[in-house]
VOGU-3710 file (C-alpha; in Angstrom, 3 decimals, decimal comma):
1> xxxxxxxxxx> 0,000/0,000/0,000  0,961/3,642/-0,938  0,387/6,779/1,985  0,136/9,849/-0,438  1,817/12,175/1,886  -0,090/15,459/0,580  -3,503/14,280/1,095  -3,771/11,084/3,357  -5,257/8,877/0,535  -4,460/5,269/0,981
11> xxxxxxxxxx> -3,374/3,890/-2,589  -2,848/0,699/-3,873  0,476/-1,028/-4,881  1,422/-0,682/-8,574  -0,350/2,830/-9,124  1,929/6,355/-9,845  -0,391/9,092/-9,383  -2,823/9,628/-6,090  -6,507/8,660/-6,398  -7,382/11,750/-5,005
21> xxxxxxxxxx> -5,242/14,688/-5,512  -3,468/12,787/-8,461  0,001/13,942/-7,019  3,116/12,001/-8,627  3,498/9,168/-6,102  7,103/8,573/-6,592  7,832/11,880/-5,097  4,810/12,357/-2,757  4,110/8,432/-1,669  5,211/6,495/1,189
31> xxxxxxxxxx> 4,917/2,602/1,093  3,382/1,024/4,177  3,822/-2,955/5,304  -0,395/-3,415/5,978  -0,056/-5,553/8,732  -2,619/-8,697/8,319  -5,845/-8,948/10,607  -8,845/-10,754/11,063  -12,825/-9,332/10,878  -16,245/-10,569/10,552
41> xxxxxxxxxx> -19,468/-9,265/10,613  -22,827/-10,981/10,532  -26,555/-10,200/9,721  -29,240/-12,260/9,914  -32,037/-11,687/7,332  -35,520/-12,405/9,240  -35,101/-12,222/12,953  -38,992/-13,913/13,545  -39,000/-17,556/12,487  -42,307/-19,302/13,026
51> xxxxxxxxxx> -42,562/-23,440/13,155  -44,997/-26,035/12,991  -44,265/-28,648/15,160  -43,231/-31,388/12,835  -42,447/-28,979/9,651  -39,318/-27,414/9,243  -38,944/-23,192/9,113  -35,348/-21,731/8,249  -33,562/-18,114/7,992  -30,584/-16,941/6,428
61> xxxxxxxxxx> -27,380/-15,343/8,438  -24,831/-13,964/5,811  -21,323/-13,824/7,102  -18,605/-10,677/6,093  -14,835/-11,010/5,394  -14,184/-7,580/6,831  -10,459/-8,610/7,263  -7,292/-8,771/5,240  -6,931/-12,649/5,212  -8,250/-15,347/3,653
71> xxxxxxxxxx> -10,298/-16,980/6,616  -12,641/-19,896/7,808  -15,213/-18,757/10,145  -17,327/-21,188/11,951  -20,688/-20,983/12,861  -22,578/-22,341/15,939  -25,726/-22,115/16,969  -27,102/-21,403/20,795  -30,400/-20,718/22,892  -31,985/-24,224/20,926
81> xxxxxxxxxx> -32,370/-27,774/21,475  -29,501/-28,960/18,846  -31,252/-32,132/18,566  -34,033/-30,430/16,153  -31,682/-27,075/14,858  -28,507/-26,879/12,694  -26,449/-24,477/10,191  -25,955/-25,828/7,176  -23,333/-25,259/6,530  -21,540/-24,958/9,901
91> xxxxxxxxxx> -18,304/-23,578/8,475  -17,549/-20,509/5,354  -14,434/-20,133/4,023  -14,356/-16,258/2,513  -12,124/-14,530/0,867  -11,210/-10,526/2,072  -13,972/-8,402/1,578  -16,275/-11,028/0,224  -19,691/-12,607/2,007  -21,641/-16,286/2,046
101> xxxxxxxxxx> -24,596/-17,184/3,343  -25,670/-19,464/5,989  -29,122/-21,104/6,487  -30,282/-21,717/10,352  -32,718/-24,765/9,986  -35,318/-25,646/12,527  -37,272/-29,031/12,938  -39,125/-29,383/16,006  -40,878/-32,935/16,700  -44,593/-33,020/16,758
111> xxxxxxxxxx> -44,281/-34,079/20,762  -45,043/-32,628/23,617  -41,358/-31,472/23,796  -40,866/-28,982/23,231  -43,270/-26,563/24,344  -45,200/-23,828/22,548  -44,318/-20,509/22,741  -41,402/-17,855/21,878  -37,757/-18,029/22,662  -34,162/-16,580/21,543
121> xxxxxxxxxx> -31,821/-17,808/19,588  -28,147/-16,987/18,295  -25,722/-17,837/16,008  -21,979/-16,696/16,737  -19,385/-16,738/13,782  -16,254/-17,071/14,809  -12,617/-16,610/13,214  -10,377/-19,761/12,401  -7,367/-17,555/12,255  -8,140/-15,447/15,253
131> xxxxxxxxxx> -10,692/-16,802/17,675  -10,973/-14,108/19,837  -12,468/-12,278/16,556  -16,228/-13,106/16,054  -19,579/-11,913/15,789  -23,271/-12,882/17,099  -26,230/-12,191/15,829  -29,496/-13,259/17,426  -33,414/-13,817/16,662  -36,619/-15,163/17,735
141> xxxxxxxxxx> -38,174/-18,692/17,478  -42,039/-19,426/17,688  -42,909/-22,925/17,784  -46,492/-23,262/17,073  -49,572/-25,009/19,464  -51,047/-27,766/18,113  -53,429/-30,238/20,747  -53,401/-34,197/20,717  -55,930/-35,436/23,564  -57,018/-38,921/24,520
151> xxxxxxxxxx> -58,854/-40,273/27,283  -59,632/-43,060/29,027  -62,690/-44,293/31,907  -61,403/-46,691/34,370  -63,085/-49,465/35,410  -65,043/-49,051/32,597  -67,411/-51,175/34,616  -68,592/-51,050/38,441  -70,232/-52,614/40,884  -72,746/-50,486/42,902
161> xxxxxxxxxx> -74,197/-51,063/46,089  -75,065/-47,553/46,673  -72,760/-45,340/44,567  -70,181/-46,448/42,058  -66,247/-44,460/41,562  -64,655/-44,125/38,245  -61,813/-41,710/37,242  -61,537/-40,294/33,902  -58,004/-39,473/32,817  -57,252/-37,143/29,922
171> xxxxxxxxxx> -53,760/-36,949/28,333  -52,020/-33,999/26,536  -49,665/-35,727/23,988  -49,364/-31,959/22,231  -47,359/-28,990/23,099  -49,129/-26,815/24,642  -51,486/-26,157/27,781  -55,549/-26,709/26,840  -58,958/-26,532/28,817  -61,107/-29,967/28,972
181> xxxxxxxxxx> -64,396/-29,794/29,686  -65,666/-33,090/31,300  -69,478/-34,283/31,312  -71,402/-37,950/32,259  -74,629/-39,310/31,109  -76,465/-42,198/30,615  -79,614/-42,630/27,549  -82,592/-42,944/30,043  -81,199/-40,081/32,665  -81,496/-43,338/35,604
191> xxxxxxxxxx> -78,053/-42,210/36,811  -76,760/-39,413/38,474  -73,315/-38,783/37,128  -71,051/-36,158/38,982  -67,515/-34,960/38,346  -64,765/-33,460/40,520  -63,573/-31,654/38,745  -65,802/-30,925/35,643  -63,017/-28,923/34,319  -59,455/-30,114/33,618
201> xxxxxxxxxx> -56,294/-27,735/32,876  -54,063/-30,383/30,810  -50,287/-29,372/30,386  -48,858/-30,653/27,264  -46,995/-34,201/28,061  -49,333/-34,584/31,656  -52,412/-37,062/32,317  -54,980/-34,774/34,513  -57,763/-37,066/36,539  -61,069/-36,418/37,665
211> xxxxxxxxxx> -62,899/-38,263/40,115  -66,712/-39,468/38,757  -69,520/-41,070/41,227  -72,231/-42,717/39,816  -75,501/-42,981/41,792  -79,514/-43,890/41,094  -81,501/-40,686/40,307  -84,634/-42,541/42,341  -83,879/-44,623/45,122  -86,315/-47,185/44,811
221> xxxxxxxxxx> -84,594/-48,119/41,696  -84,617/-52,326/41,425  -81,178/-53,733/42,247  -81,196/-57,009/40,851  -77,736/-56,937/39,256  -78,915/-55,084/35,888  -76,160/-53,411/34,242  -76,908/-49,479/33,214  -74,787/-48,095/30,417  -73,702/-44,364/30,753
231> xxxxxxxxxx> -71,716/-42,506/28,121  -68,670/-39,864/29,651  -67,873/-36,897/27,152  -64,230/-35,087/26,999  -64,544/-31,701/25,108  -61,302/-29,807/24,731  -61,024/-26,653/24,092  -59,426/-27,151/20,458  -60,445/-29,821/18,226  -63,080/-33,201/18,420
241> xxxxxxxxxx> -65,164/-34,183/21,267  -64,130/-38,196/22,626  -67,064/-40,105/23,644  -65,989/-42,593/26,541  -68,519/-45,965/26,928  -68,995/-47,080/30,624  -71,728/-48,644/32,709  -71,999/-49,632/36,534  -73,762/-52,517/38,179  -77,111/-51,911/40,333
251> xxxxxxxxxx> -76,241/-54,747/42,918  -78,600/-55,691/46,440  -76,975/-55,209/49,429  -76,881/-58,176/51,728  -79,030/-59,011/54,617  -78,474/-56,004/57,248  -76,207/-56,533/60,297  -79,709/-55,540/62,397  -81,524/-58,310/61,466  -78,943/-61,175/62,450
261> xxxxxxxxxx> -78,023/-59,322/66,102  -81,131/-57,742/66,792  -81,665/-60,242/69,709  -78,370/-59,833/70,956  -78,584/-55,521/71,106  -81,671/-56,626/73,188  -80,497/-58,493/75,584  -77,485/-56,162/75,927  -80,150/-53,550/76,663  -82,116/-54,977/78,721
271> xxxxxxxxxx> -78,767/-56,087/81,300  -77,901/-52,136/81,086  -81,202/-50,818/81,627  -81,166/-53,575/84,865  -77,377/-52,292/86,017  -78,780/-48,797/85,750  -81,580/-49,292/88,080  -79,715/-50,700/91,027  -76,504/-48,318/90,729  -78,992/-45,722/91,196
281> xxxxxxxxxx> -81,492/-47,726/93,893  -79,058/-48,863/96,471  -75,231/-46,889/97,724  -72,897/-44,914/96,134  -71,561/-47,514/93,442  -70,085/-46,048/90,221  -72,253/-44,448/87,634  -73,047/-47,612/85,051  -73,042/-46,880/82,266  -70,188/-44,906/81,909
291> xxxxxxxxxx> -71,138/-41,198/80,438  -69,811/-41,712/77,410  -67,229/-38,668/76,271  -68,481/-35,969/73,755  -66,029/-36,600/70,259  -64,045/-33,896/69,184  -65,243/-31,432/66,283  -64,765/-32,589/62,893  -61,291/-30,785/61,721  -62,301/-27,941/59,060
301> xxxxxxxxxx> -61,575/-28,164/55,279  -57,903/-26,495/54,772  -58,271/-22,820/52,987  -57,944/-22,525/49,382  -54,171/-21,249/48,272  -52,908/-20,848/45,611  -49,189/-22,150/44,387  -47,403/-20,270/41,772  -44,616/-21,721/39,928  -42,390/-20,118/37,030
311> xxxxxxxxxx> -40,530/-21,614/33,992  -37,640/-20,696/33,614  -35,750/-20,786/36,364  -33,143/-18,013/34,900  -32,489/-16,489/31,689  -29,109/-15,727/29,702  -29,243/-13,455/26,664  -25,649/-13,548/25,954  -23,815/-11,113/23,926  -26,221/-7,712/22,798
321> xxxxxxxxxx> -24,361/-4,709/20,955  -25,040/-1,546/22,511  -27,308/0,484/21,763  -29,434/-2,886/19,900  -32,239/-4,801/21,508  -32,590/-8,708/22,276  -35,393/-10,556/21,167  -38,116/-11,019/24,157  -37,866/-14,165/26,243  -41,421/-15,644/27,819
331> xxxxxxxxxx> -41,593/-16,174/31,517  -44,680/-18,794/32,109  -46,286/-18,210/35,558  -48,777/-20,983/36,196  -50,993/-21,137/39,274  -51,400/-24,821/40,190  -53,078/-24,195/43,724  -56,526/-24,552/44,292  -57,276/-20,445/45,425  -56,908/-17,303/43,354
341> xxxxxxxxxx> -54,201/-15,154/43,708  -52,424/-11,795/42,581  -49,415/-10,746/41,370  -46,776/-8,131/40,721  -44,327/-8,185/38,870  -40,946/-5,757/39,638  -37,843/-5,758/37,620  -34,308/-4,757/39,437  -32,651/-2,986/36,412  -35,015/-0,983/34,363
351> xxxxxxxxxx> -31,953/0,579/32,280  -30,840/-2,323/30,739  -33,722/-4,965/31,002  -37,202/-4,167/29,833  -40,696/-6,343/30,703  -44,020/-6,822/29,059  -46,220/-7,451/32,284  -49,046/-9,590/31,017  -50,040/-10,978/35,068  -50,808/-8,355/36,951
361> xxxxxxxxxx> -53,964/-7,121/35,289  -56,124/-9,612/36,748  -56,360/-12,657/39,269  -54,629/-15,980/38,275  -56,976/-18,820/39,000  -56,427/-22,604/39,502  -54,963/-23,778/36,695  -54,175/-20,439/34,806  -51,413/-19,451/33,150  -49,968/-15,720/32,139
371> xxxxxxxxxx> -46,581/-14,357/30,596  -44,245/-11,669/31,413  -42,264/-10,544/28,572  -38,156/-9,674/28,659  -35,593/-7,865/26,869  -32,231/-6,745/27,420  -31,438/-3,739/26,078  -27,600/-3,151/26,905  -26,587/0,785/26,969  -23,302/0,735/27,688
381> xxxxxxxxxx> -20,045/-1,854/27,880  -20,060/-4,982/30,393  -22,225/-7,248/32,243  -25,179/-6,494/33,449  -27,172/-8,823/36,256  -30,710/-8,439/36,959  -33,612/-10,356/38,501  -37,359/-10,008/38,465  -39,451/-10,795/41,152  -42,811/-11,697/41,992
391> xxxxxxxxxx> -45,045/-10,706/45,365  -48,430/-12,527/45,633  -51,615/-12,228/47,593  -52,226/-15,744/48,203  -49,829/-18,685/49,015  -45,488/-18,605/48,732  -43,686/-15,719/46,267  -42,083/-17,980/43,542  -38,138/-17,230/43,644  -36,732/-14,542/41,288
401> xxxxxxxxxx> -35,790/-14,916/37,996  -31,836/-14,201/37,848  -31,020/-12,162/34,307  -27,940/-11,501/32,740  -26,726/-10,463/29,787  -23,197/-9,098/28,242  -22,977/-5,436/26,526  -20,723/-5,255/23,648  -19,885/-1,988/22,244  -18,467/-1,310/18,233
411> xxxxxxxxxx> -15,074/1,042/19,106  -14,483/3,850/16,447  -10,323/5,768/16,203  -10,471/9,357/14,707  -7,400/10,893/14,980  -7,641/15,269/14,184  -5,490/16,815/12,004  -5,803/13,921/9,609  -2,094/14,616/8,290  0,516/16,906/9,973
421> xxxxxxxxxx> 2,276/19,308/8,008  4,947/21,201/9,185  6,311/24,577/6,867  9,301/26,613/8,606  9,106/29,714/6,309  9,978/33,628/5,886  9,354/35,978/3,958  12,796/37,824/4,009  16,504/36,290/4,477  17,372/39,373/7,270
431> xxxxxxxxxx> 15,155/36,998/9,526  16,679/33,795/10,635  14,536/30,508/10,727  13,683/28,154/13,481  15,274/24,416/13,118  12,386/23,203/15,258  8,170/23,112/15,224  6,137/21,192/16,935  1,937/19,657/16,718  -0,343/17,906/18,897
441> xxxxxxxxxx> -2,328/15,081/16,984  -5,403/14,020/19,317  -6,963/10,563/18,722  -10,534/10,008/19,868  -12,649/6,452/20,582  -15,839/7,723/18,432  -17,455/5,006/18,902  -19,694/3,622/21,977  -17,225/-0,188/22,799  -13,657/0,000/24,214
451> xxxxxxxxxx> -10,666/0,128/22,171  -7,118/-1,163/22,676  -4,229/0,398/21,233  -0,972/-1,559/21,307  1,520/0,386/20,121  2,570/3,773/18,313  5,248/3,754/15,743  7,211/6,244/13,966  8,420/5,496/10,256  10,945/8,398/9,059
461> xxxxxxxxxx> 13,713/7,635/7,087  14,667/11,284/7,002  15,648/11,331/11,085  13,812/14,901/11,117  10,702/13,970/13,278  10,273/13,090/16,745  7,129/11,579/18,369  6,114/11,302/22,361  2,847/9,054/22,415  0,803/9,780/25,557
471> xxxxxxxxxx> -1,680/6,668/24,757  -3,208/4,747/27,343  -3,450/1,101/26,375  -7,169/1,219/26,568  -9,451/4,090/25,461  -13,174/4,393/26,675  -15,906/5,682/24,626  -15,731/9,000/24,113  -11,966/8,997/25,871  -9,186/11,118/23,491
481> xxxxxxxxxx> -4,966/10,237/23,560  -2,552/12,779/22,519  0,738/12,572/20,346  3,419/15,149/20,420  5,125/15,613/17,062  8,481/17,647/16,402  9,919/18,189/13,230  13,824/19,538/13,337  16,106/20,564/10,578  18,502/22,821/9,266
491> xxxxxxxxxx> 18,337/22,399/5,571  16,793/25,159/3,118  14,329/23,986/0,552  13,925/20,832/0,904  10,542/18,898/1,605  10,524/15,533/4,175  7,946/12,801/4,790  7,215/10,224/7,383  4,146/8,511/9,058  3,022/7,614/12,371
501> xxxxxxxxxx> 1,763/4,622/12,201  -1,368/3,776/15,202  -1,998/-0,023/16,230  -4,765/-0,906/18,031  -7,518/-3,758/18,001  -9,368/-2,574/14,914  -6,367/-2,784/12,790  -3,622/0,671/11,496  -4,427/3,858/11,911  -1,962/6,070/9,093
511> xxxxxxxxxx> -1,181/9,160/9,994  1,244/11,515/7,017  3,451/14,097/7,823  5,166/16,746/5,853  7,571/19,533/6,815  9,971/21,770/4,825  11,746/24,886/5,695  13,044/27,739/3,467  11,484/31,455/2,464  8,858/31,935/0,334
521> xxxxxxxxxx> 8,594/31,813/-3,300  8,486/34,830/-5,447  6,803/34,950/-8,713  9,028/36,996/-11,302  6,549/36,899/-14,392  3,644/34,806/-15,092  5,598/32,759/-17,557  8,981/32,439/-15,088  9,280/29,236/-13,262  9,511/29,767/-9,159
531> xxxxxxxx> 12,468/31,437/-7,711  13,246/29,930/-4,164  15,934/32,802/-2,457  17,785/31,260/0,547  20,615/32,450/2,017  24,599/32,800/0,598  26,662/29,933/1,964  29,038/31,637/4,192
//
């Protein structure tokens, strides 16, 4: 590469006049060694990917060779059951300044697992050459609901005396959370059919029960053994109703314990009623029969409370470039208590982490479920920790939710002037010149992420400059570094060049310099070439 020391311009090897100011580059150009480096940059066309479960959705991530090597970057692919998701391909090999895409493929099973909803994913492309260089970008998967219930009625025959037990269990072989409404009936409404409960809440993967008593609707009914058929209907709240076949047994009880003993209660009766008479006729014998003792009160039914739980447990969003926003992450709060309850939600950093509260506008009943939406939203450098945390009105707070998520900034060198010049001149040879001028060049971070500079290098092959970095090895956003520069000499009319060259974790900074010294030029005639007057030898 060629430094064009009048304007700055970066040229290309094999070129002799400046792409900009078109100055003779043989007289005007310095040659620069471009030291090597490594850079990537990634961008991922749709960020939203919807799924049916047991279909296949994809997006495409294209990967940038921002470096000056020819370089392998691999990518990998996180926040996903890897089972079901892949890159194809997982590795591009790029030339500099050249780009390939990627496809993120997603084929979730038509089970249970996993569960509906909306989650984060993100693919990081790293460097072969360099892996501490890489990049991450990140979007949102929904996997869609879908419902696959079945139920069963067991025994699917009793034997009643006086009322007849069945339970009726329902399975949720789909993804996601559904309502089953349960009802019992027989043709000739003989029975009376009751269920506890009459509504199910059925997670997806779960078998929910209800308890069902079967009974006469008249009393009198004949129990000879005749066998009553009753139908039990399951009606979720997504697809067809299932029609469960059962019937129960009308059996007569056998002969009753009164009329085997009854002669035996008498006589026992008869021998108290006798003892009774002459404990109270003759002295002071003990009371017979004993007063019996007065049994304790029933114990009363336990209070309804309610039990909220939370899924899941913690949340990661990994790397987020300032100033950018993650994808939102679903918190599932599910009440599976038997009382109402309600909640509020509070979030611990409300700088960096932001919430979608979709729980605390109304109670959460047995068996409900709400969400409470988050995103990280880093603002500056680091890592930030958070948690959110739930207070309820009924039953045990659920723990917090611990959040955490690393800002990553994009660091930005601008060094003012652009190019340092240097001209030691006069105007008349009765003044005598200075050997020695000096500049300030300031470099700035412009950008919002940390940058690292690693060294500061002077390339003069004339020995007339000087340089005194005062660069810290690190520069914050927004921080500025200063470089003293001295140009010395005592020769008359002759022009010098060098560069400072700036390394730092983004690559070379070039910085031309220039300085002559003699008196100014005086134009004879128009046509006259330029007359430079210096001073006699002595």
């Amino acid at each position: 590469m060629i430094v064009c020391t009048k304007c700055g311009t970066e040229n290309p090897d094999g070129i002799q006049f400046c792409r900009r100011c078109g100055g003779y580059l043989d007289w005007s150009g310095v040659k620069v060694a471009v030291l090597a480096g490594s850079a990537v940059s990634a961008m991922i066309k749709s960020q939203d990917v919807v799924v049916e479960p047991g279909g296949q959705a994809s997006c495409e991530v294209t990967v940038n060779n921002d470096g000056r090597l020819v370089d392998e970057y691999r990518l990998q692919l996180g926040g996903v059951d890897l089972s079901w998701a892949s890159v194809e391909p997982s590795s591009l090999r790029l030339m500099p300044k050249t780009s390939a895409t990627a496809r993120v493929l997603f084929r979730p099973p038509r089970a249970s697992n996993p569960m509906a909803g909306t989650g984060a994913f993100v693919v990081t492309v790293s460097s072969s050459a360099d892996p501490s260089v890489r990049s991450q970008v990140a979007g949102s998967l929904t996997i869609r609901p879908f419902a696959d219930i079945s139920a069963t009625v067991t025994p699917q025959t009793s034997d009643s005396l006086k009322v007849a037990e069945h339970t009726v269990n329902v399975e949720n072989r789909g993804n996601a959370t559904i309502r089953v409404a349960l009802s019992a009936q027989d043709a000739d409404n003989r029975l009376t059919c009751e269920l506890d409960p009459p509504d199910v809440m059925v997670r997806g993967g779960t078998v929910a029960r209800s308890h069902l008593t079967v009974r006469p609707s008249n009393p009198k009914e004949p129990r000879n053994g005749r066998r009553i058929p009753f139908q039990v209907f399951v009606q979720p709240a997504t697809g067809a109703p299932i029609r469960l076949d059962a019937a129960t047994l009308l059996l007569q009880p056998g002969a009753s314990w009164w009329s085997k003993w009854r002669f035996v209660v008498a006589t026992v009766l008869l021998l108290v009623v006798a003892g009774s008479a002459v404990a109270y006729a003759g002295p002071p014998y003990p009371h017979w029969p004993p007063v019996p003792k007065s049994s304790p009160p029933a114990p009363a039914a336990p209070p309804a409370v309610a039990k909220v739980t939370i899924n899941p447990p913690s949340i990661s969003f990994g790397t987020v470039q300032v100033g950018a926003g993650s994808s939102a992450v679903s918190v599932i709060v599910a009440n599976t208590g038997t009382g109402k309850t309600k909640l509020t939600t509070t979030l611990s950093d409300t700088k960096d982490y932001s919430m979608q509260d979709l729980c605390s506008s109304s109670e959460l009943g047995p068996g409900q479920q709400c969400q409470v939406q988050i995103s990280f939203s880093p603002k500056a450098e680091g890592d930030f920790k958070g948690n959110l945390s739930f207070a309820v009105t009924s039953g045990d707070a659920p723990k917090s939710i611990a959040l955490s998520g690393q800002g990553k900034g994009v660091a930005l060198l601008s060094c003012t002037p652009p190019s340092v010049t240097f001209n030691i001149t006069g105007r008349t040879t009765a003044v005598a010149l200075t050997t020695s001028v000096s500049q300030t060049l300031t470099c700035t971070n412009a950008g919002n992420g940390a940058l690292t500079i690693t060294s500061v290098v002077l390339q003069d092959s004339s020995g007339k400059f000087n340089i005194q970095p005062n660069c810290v090895n690190t520069l914050a956003p927004g921080a500025s570094c200063t470089v003293s520069v001295q140009f010395n000499t005592s020769t008359f009319g002759a022009s010098f060049s060098a560069l400072i060259l700036i390394n730092d974790s983004l690559g070379q900074q070039v910085v031309p310099m220039s300085g002559f010294r003699g008196y100014e030029v005086i134009l004879i005639c128009p046509q006259c070439t330029r007359l430079v007057i210096q001073p006699t030898p002595t």
